[in-house]
BAMARZA-410709 format. One record per atom (N, C-alpha, C): residue number from 1; residue in one letter; atom name; x, y, z. Coordinates in nm, 3 decimals, padded with zeros to 5 digits, always signed. Example, Ala and Ser with C-alpha at 12.3 -4.5 7.8 and 13.67 -1.06 7.14 Angstrom:
// residues 2
num 1; residu A; atome N; px +01.319; py -00.569; pz +00.780
num 1; residu A; atome CA; px +01.230; py -00.450; pz +00.780
num 1; residu A; atome C; px +01.320; py -00.330; pz +00.780
num 2; residu S; atome N; px +01.285; py -00.225; pz +00.708
num 2; residu S; atome CA; px +01.367; py -00.106; pz +00.714
num 2; residu S; atome C; px +01.290; py +00.003; pz +00.787
//
This chain:
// residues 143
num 1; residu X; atome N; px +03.682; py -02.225; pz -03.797
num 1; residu X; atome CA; px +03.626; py -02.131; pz -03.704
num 1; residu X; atome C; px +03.496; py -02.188; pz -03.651
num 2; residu X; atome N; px +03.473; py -02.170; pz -03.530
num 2; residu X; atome CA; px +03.345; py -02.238; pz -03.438
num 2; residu X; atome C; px +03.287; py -02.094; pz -03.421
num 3; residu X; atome N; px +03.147; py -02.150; pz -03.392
num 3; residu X; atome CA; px +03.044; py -02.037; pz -03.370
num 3; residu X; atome C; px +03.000; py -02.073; pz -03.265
num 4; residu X; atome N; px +03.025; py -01.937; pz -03.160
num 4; residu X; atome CA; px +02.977; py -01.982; pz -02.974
num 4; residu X; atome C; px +02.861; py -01.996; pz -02.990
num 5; residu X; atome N; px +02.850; py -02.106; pz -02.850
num 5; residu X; atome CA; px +02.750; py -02.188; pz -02.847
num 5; residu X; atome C; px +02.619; py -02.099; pz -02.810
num 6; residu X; atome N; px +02.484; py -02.118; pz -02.868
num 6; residu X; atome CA; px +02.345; py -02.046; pz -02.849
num 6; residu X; atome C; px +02.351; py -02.019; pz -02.714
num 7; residu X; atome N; px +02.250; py -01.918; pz -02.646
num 7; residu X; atome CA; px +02.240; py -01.911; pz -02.542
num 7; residu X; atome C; px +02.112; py -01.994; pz -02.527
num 8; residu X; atome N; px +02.116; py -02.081; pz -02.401
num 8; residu X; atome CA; px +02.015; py -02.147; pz -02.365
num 8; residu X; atome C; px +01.872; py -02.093; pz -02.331
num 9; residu X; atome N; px +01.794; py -02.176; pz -02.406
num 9; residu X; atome CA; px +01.648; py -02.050; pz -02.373
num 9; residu X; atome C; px +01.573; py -02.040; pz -02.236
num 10; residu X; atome N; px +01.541; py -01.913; pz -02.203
num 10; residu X; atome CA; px +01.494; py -01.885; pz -02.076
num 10; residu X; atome C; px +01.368; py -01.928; pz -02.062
num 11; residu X; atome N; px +01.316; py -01.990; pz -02.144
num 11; residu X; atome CA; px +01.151; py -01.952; pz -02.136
num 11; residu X; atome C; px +01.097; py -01.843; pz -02.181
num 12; residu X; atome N; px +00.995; py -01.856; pz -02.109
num 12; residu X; atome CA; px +00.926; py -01.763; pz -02.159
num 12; residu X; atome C; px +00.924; py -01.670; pz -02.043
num 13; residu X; atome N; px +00.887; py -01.565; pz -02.075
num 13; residu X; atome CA; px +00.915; py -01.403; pz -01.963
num 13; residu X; atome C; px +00.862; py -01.421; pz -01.840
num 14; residu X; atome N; px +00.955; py -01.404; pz -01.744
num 14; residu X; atome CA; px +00.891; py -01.457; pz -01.631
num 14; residu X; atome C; px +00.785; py -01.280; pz -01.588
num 15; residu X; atome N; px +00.680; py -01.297; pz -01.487
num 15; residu X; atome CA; px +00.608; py -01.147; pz -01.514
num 15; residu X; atome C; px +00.681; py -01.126; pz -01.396
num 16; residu X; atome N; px +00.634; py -00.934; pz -01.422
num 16; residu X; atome CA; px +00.721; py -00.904; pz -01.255
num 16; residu X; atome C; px +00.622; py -00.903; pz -01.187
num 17; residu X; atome N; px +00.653; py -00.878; pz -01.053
num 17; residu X; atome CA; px +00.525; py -00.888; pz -00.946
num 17; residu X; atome C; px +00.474; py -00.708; pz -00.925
num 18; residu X; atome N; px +00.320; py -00.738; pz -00.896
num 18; residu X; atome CA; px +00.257; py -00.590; pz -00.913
num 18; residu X; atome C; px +00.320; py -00.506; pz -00.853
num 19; residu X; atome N; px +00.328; py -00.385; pz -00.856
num 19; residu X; atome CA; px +00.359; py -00.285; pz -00.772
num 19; residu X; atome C; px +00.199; py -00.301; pz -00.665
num 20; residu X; atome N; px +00.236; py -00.161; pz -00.579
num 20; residu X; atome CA; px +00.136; py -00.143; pz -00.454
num 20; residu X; atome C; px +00.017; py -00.127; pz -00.466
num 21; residu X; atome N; px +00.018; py -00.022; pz -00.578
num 21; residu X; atome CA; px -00.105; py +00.076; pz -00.636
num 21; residu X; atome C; px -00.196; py -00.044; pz -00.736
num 22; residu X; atome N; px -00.092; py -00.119; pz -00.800
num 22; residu X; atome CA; px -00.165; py -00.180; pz -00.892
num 22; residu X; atome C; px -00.204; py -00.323; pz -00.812
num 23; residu X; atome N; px -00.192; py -00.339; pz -00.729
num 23; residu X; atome CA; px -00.191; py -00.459; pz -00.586
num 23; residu X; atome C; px -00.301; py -00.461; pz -00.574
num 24; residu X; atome N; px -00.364; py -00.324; pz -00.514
num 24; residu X; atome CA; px -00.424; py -00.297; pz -00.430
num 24; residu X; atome C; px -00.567; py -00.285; pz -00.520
num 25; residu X; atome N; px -00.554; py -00.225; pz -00.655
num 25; residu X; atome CA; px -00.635; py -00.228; pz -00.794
num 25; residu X; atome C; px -00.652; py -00.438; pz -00.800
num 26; residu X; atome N; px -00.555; py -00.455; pz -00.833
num 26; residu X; atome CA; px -00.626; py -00.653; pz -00.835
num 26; residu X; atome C; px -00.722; py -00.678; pz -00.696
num 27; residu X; atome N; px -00.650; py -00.669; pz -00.588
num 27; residu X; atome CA; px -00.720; py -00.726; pz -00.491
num 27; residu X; atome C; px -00.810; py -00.676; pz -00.470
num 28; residu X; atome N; px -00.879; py -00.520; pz -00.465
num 28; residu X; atome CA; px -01.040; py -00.513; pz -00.528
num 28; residu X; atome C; px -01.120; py -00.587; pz -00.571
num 29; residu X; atome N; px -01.013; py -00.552; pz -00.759
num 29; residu X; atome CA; px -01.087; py -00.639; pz -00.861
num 29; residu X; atome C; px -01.133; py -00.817; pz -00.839
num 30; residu X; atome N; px -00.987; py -00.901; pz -00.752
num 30; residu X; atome CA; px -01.043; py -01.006; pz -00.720
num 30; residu X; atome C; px -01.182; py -01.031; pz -00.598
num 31; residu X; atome N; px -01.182; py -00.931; pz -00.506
num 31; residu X; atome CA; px -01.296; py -00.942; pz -00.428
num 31; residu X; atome C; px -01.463; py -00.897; pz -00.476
num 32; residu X; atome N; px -01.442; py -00.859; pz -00.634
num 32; residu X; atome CA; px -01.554; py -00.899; pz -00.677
num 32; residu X; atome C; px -01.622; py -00.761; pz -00.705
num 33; residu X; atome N; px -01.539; py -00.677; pz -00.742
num 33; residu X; atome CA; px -01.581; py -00.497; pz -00.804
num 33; residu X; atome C; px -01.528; py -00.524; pz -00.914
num 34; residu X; atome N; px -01.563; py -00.474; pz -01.040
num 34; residu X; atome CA; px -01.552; py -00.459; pz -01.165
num 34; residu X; atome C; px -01.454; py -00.331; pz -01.180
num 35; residu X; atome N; px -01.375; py -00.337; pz -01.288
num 35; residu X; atome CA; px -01.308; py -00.196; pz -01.356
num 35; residu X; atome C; px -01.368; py -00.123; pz -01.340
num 36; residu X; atome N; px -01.524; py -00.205; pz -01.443
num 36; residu X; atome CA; px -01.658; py -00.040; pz -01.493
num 36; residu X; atome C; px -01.693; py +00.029; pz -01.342
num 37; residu X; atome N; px -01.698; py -00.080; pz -01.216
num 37; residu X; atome CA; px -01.765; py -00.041; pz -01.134
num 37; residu X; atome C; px -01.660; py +00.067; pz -01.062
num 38; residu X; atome N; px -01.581; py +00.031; pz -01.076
num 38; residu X; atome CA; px -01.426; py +00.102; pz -01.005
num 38; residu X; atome C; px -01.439; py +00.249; pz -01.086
num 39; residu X; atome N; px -01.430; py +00.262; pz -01.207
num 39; residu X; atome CA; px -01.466; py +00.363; pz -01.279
num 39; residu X; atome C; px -01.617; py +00.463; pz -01.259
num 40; residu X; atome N; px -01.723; py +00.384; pz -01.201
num 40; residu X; atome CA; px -01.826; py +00.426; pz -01.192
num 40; residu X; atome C; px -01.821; py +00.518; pz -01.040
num 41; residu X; atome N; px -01.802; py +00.464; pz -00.958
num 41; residu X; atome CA; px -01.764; py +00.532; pz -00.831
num 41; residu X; atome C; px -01.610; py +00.603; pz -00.767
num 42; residu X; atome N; px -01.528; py +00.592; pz -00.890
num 42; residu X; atome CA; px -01.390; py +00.648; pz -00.823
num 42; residu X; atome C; px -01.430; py +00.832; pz -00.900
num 43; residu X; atome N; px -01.496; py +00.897; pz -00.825
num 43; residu X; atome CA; px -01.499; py +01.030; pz -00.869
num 43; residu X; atome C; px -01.451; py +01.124; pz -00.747
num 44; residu X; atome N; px -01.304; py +01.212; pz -00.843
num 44; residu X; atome CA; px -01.266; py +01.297; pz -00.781
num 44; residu X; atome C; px -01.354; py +01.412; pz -00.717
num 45; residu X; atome N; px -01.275; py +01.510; pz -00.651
num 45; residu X; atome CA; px -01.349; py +01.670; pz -00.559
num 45; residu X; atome C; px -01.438; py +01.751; pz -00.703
num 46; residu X; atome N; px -01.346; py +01.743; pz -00.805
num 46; residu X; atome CA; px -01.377; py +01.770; pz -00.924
num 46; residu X; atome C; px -01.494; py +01.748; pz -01.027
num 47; residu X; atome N; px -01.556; py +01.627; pz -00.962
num 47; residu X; atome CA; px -01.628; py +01.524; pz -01.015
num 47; residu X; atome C; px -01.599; py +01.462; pz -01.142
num 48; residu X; atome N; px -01.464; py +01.479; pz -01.172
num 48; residu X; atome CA; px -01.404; py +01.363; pz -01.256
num 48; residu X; atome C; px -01.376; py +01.227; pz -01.241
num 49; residu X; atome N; px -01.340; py +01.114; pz -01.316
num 49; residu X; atome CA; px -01.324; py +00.984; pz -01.258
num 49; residu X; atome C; px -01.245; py +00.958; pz -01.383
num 50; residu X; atome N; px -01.174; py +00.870; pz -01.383
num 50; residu X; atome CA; px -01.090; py +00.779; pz -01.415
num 50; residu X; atome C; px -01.182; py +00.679; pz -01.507
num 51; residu X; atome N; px -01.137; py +00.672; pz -01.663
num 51; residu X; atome CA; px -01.258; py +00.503; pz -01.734
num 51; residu X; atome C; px -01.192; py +00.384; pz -01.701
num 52; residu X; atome N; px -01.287; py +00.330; pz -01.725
num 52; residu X; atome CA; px -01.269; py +00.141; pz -01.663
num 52; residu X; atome C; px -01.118; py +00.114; pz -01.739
num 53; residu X; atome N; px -01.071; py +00.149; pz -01.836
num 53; residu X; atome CA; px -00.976; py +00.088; pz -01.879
num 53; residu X; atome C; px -00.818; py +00.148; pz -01.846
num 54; residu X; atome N; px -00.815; py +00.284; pz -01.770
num 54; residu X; atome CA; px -00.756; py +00.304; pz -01.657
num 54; residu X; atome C; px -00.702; py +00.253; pz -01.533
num 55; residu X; atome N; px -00.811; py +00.130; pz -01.471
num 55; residu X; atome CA; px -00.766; py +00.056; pz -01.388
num 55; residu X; atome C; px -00.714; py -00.094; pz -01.461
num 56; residu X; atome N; px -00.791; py -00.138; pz -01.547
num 56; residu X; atome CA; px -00.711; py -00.220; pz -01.645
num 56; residu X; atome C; px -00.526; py -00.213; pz -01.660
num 57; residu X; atome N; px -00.518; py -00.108; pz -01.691
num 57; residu X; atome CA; px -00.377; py -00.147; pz -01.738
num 57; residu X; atome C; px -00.300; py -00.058; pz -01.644
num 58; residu X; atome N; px -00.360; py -00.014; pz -01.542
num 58; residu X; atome CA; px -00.296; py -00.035; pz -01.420
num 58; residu X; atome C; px -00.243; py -00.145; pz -01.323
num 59; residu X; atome N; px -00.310; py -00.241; pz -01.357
num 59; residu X; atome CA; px -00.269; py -00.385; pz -01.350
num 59; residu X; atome C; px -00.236; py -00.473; pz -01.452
num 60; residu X; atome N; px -00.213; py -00.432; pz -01.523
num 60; residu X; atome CA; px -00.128; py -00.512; pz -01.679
num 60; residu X; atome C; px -00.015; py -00.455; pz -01.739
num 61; residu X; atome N; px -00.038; py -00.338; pz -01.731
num 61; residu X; atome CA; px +00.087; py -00.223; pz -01.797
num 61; residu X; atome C; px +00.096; py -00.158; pz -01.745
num 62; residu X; atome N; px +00.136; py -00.137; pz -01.628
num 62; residu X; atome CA; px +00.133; py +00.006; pz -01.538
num 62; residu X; atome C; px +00.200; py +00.155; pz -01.626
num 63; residu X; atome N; px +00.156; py +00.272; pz -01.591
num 63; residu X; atome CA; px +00.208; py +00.346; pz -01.654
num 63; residu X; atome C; px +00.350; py +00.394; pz -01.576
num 64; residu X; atome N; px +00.429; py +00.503; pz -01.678
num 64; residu X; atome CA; px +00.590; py +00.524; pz -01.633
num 64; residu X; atome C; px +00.538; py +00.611; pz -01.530
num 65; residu X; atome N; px +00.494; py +00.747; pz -01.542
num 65; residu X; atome CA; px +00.429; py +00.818; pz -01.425
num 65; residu X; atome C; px +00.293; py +00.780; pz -01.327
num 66; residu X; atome N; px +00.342; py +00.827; pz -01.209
num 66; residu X; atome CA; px +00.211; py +00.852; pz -01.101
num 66; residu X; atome C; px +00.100; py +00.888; pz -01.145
num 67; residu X; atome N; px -00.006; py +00.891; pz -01.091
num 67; residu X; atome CA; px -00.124; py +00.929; pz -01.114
num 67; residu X; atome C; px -00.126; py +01.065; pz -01.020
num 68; residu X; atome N; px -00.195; py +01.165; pz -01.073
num 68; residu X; atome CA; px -00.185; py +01.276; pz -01.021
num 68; residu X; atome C; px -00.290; py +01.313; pz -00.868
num 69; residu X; atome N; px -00.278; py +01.411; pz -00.816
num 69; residu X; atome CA; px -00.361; py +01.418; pz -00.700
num 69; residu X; atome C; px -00.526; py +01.397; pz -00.734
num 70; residu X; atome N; px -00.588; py +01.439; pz -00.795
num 70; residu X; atome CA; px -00.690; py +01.416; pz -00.843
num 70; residu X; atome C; px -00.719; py +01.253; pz -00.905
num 71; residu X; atome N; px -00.619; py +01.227; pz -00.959
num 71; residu X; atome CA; px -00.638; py +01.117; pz -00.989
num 71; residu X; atome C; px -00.643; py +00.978; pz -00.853
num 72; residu X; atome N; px -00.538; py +01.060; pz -00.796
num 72; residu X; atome CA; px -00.558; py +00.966; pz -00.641
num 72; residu X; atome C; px -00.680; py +00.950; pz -00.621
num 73; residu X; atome N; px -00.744; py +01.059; pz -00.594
num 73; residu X; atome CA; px -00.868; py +01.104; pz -00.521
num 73; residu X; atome C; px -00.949; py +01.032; pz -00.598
num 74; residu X; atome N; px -00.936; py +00.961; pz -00.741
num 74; residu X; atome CA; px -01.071; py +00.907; pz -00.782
num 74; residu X; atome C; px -01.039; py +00.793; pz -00.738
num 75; residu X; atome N; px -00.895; py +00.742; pz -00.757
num 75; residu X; atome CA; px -00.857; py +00.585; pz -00.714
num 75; residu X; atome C; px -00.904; py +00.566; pz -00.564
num 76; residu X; atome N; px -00.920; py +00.664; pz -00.467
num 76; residu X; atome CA; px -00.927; py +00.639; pz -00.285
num 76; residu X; atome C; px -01.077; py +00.645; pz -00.319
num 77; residu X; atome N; px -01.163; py +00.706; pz -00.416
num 77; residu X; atome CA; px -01.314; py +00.655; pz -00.361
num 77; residu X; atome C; px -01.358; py +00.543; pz -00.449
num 78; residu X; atome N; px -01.267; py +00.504; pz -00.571
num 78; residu X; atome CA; px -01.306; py +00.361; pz -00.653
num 78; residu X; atome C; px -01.299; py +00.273; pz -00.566
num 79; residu X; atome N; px -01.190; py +00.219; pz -00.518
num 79; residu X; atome CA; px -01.131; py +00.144; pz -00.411
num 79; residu X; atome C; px -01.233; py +00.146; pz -00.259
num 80; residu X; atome N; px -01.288; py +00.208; pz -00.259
num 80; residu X; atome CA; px -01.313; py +00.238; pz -00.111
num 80; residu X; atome C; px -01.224; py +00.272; pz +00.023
num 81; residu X; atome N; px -01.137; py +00.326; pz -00.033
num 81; residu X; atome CA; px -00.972; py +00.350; pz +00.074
num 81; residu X; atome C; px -00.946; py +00.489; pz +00.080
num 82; residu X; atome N; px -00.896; py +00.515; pz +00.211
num 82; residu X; atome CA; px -00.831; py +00.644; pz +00.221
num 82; residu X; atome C; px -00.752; py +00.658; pz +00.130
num 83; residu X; atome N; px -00.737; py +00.807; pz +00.136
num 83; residu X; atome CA; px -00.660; py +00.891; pz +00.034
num 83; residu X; atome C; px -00.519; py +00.846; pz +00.047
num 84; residu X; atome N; px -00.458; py +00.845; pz +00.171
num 84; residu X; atome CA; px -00.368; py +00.815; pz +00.246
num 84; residu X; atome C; px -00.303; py +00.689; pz +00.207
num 85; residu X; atome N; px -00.370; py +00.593; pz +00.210
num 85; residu X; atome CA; px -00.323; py +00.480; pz +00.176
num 85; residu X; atome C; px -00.279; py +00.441; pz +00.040
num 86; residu X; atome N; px -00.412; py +00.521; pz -00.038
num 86; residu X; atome CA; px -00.342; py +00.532; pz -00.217
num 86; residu X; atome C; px -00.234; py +00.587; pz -00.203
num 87; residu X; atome N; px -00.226; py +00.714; pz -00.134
num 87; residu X; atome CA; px -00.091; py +00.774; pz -00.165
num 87; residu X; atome C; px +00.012; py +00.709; pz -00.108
num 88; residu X; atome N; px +00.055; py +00.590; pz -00.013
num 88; residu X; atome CA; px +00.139; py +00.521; pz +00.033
num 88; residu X; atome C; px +00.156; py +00.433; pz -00.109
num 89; residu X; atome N; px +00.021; py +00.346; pz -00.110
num 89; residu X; atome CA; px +00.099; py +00.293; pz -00.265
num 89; residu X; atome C; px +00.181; py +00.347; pz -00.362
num 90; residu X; atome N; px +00.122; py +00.474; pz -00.382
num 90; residu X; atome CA; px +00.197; py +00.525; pz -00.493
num 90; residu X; atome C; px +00.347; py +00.584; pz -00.487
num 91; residu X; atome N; px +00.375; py +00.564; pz -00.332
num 91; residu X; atome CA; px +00.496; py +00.648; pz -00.311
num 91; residu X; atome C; px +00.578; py +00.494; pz -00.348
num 92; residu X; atome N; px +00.518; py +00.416; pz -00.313
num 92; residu X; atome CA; px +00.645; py +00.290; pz -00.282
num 92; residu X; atome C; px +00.604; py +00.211; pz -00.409
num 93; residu X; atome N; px +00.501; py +00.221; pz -00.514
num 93; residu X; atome CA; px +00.538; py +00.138; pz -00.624
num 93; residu X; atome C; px +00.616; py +00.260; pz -00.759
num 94; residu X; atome N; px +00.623; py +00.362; pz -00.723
num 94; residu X; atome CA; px +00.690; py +00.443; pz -00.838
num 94; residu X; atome C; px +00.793; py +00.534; pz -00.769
num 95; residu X; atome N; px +00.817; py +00.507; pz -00.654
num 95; residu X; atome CA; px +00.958; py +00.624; pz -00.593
num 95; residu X; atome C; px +01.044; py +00.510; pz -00.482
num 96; residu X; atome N; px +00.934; py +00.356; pz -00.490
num 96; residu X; atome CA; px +01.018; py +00.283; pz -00.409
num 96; residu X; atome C; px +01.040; py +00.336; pz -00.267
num 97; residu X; atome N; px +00.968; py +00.441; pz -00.193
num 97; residu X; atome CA; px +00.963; py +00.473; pz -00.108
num 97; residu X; atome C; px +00.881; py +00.409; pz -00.002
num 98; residu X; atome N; px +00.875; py +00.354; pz +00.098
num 98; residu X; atome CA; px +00.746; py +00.316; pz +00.225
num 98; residu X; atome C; px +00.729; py +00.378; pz +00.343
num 99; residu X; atome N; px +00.661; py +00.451; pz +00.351
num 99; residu X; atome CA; px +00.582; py +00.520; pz +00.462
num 99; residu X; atome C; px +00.634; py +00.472; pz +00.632
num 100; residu X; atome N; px +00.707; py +00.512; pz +00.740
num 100; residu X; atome CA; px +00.734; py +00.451; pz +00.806
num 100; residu X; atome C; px +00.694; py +00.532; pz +00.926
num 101; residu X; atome N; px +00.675; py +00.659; pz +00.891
num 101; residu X; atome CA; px +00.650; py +00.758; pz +01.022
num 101; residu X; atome C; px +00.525; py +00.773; pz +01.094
num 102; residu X; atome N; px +00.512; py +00.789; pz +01.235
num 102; residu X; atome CA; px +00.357; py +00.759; pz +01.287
num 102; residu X; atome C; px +00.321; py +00.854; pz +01.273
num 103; residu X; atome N; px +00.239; py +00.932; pz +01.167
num 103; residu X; atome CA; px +00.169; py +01.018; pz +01.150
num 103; residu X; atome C; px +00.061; py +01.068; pz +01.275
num 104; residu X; atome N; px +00.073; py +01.223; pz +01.336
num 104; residu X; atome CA; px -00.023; py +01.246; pz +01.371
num 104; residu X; atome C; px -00.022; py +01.194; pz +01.573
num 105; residu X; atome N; px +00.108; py +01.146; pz +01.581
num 105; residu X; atome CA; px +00.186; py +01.062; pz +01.719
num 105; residu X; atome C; px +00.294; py +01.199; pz +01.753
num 106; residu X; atome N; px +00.297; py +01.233; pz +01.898
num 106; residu X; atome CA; px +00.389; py +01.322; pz +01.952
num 106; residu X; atome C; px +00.508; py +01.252; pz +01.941
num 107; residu X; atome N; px +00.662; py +01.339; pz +01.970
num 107; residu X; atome CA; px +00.750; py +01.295; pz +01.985
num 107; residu X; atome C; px +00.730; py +01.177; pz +02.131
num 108; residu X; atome N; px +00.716; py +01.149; pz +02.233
num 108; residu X; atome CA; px +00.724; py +01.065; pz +02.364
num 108; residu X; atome C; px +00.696; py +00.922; pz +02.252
num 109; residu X; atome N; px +00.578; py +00.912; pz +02.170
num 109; residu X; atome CA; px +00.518; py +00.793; pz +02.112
num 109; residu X; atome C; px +00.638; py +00.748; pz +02.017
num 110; residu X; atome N; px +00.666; py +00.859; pz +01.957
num 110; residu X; atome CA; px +00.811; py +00.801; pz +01.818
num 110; residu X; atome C; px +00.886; py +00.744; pz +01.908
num 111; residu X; atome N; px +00.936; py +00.863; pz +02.032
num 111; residu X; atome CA; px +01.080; py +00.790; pz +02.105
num 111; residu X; atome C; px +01.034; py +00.632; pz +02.190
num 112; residu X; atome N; px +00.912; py +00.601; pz +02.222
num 112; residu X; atome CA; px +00.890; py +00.457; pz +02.272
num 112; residu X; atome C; px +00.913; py +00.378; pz +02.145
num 113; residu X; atome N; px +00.830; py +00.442; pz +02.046
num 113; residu X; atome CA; px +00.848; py +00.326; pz +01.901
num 113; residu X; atome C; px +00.970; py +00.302; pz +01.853
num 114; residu X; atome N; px +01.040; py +00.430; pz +01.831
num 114; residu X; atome CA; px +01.208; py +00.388; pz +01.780
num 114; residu X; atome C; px +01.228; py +00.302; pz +01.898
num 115; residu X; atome N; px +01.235; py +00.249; pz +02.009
num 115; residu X; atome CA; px +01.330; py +00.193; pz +02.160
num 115; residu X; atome C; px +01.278; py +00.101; pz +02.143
num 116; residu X; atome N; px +01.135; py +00.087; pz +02.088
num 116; residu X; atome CA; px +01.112; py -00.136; pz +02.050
num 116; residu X; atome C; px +01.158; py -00.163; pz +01.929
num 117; residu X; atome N; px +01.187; py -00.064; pz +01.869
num 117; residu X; atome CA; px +01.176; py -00.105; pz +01.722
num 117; residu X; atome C; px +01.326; py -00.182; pz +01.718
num 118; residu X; atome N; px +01.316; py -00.340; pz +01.656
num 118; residu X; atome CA; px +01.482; py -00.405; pz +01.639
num 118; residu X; atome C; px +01.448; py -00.523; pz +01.756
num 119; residu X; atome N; px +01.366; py -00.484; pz +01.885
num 119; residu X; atome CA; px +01.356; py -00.614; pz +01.926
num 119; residu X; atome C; px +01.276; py -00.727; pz +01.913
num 120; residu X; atome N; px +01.324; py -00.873; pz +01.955
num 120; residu X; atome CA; px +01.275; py -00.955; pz +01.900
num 120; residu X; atome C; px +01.124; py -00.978; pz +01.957
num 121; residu X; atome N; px +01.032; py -01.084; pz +01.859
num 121; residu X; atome CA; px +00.911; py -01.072; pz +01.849
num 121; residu X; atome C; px +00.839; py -01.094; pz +02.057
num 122; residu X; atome N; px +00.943; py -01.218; pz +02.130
num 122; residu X; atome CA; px +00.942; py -01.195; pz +02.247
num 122; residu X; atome C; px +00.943; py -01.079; pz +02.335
num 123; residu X; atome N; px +01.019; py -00.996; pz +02.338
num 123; residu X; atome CA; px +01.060; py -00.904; pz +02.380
num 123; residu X; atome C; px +00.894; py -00.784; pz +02.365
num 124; residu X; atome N; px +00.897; py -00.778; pz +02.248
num 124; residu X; atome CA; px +00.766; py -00.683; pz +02.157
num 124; residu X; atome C; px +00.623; py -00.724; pz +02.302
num 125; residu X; atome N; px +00.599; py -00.875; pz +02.266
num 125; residu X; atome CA; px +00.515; py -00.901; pz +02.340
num 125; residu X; atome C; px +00.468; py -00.866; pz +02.488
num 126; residu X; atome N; px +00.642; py -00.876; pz +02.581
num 126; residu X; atome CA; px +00.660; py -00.849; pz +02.698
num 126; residu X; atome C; px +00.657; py -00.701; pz +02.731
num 127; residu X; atome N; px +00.652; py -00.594; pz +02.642
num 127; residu X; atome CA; px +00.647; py -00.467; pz +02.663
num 127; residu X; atome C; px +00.502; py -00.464; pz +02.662
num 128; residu X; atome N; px +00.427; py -00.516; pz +02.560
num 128; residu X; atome CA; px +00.293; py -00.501; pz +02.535
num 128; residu X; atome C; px +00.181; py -00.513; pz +02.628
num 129; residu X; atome N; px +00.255; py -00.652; pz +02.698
num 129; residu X; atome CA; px +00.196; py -00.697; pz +02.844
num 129; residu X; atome C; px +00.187; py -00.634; pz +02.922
num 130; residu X; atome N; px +00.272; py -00.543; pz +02.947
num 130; residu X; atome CA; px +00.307; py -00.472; pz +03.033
num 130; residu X; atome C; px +00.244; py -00.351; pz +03.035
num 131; residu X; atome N; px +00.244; py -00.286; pz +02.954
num 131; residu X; atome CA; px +00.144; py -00.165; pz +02.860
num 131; residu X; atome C; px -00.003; py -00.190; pz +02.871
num 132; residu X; atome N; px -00.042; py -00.334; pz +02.878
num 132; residu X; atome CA; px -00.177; py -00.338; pz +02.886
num 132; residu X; atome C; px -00.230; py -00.368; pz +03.010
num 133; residu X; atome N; px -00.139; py -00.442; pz +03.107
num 133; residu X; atome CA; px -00.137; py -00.423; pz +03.226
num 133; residu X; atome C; px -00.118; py -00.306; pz +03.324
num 134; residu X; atome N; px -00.081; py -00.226; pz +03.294
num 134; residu X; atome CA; px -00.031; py -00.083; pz +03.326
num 134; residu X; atome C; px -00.201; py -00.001; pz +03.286
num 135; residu X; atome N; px -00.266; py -00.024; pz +03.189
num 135; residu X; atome CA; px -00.416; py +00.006; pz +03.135
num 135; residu X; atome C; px -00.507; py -00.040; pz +03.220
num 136; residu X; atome N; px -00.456; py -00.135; pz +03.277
num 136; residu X; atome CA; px -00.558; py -00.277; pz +03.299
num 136; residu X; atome C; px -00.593; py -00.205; pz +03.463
num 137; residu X; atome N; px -00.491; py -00.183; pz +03.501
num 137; residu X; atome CA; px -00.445; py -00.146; pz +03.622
num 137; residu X; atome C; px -00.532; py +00.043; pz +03.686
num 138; residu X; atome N; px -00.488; py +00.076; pz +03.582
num 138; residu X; atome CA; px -00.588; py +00.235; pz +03.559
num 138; residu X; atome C; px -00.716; py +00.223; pz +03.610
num 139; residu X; atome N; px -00.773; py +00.171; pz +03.501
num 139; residu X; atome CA; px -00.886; py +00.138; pz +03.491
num 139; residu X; atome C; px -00.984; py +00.100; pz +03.646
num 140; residu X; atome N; px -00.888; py -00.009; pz +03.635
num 140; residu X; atome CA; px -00.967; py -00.099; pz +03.800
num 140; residu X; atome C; px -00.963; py +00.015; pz +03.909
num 141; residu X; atome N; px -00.845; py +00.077; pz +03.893
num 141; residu X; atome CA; px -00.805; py +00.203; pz +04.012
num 141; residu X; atome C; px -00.956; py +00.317; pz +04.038
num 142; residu X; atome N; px -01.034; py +00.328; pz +03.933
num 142; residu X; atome CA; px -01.039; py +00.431; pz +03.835
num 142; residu X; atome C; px -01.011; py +00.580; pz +03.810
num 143; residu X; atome N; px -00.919; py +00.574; pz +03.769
num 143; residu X; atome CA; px -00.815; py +00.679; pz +03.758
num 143; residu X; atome C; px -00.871; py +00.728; pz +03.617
//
């Protein structure tokens, strides 16, 4: 009787790549803000905040759940970022969701955006031209 052959070793664990929230927590931290400092100024409506070791293993161990609204709110003033934008991270690194809708844009603006949206980067440009020429044009009129 033979004994199947070992499985060949993988190495060592390859890491996964950050989620959004915790992205956005490094690239802070690499531009030269501290955890403590992130902790020192991320204070919620509440005047609660989040401790330094909160954003730590938000980038090392992320947790299974979101961070709660309040908790956003300390992460959007640690960070120096809208609320908005934390909450985009958080939709798309824990629900895999991404934000695609123009917030705060009438329907006329969606229906131009859906009608470029798909063409190629040429095409994009030649509308743009045109759009800013069409501005350009206003203006000089002055209309």
């Amino acid at each position: 009787m033979t004994a199947a052959p070992a499985a060949p070793n993988a190495g060592p664990a390859t890491e996964q790549p950050l989620g959004a929230l915790s992205k956005l927590v490094q690239d802070v931290n690499d531009s030269g803000v501290s955890y403590q400092e992130m902790a020192d100024r991320g204070i919620d409506e509440g005047g609660n905040r989040l401790p330094r070791q909160w954003y730590q293993k938000l980038v090392k161990t992320p947790p299974v759940n979101p961070p709660s609204v309040a908790q956003m709110q300390s992460i959007a003033a640690a960070l120096g970022r809208p609320l908005r934008q934390i909450q985009e991270a958080v939709a798309k690194q824990w629900l895999q969701y991404e934000a695609t809708e123009l917030a705060g844009y009438d329907s006329e603006v969606r229906i131009i955006v859906a009608h470029l949206a798909g063409k190629s980067p040429e095409e994009l440009r030649r509308w743009r031209y045109m759009i800013e020429a069409e501005e350009r044009a206003r203006r000089e009129s002055g209309e």
